[in-house]
C-alpha positions as CSV (number, residue, x, y, z in Angstrom):
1,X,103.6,97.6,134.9
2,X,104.4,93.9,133.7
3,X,101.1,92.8,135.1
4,X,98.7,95.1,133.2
5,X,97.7,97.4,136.4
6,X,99.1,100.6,135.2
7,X,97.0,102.7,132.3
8,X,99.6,105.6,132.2
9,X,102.9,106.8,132.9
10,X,104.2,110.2,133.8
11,X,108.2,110.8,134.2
12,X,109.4,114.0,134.0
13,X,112.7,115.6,135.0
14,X,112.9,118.4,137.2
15,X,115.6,119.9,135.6
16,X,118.3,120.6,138.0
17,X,121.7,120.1,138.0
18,X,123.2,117.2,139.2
19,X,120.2,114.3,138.5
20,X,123.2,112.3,136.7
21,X,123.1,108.8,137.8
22,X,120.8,106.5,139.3
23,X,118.0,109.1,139.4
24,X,118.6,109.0,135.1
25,X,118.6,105.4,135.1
26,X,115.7,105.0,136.9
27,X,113.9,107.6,134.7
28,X,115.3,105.7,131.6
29,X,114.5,102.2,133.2
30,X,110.7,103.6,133.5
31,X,110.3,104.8,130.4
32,X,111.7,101.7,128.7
33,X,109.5,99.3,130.8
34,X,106.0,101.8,129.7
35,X,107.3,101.7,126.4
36,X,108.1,98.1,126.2
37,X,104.4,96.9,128.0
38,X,102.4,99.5,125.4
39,X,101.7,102.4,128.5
40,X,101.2,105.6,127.6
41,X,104.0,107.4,128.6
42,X,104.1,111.4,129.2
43,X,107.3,113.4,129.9
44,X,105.4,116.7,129.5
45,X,103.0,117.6,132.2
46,X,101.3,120.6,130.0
47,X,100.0,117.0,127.7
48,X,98.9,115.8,131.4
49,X,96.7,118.6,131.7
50,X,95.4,118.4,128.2
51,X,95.0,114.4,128.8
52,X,92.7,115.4,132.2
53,X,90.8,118.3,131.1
54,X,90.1,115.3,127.6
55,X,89.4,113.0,129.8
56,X,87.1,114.9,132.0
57,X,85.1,116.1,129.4
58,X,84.5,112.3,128.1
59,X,83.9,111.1,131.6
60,X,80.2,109.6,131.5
61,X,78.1,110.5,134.3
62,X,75.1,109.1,135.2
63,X,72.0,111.1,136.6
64,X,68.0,110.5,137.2
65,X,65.6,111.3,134.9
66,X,62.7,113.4,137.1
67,X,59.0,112.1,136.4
């Protein structure tokens, strides 16, 4: 992420019981790091889908012109 590599970040939670502790320091320790080198950062993947189907619709494509 420090390096520039990384256009967008998804973390989510999974929402069971019991993801005290590392596994919410981790997800805090991600976010802060996305949020900290200017990454986009998701934590809702229904604004994933929306981001793809934007995306995909933007996408340039190239293709031949027939004589």
């Amino acid at each position: 992420m420090r390096q520039g590599h990384i256009a967008y970040v998804i973390n989510t939670s999974d929402g069971t019981a019991g993801t005290e502790g590392a596994n919410q320091k981790d997800g805090y320790e991600i976010r802060h790091l996305a949020i900290e080198n200017n990454i986009s950062l998701f934590t809702s993947l229904d604004t994933v889908r929306i981001l793809l189907d934007v995306l995909e619709e933007i996408t340039l494509t190239i293709s031949t012109i027939d004589s």
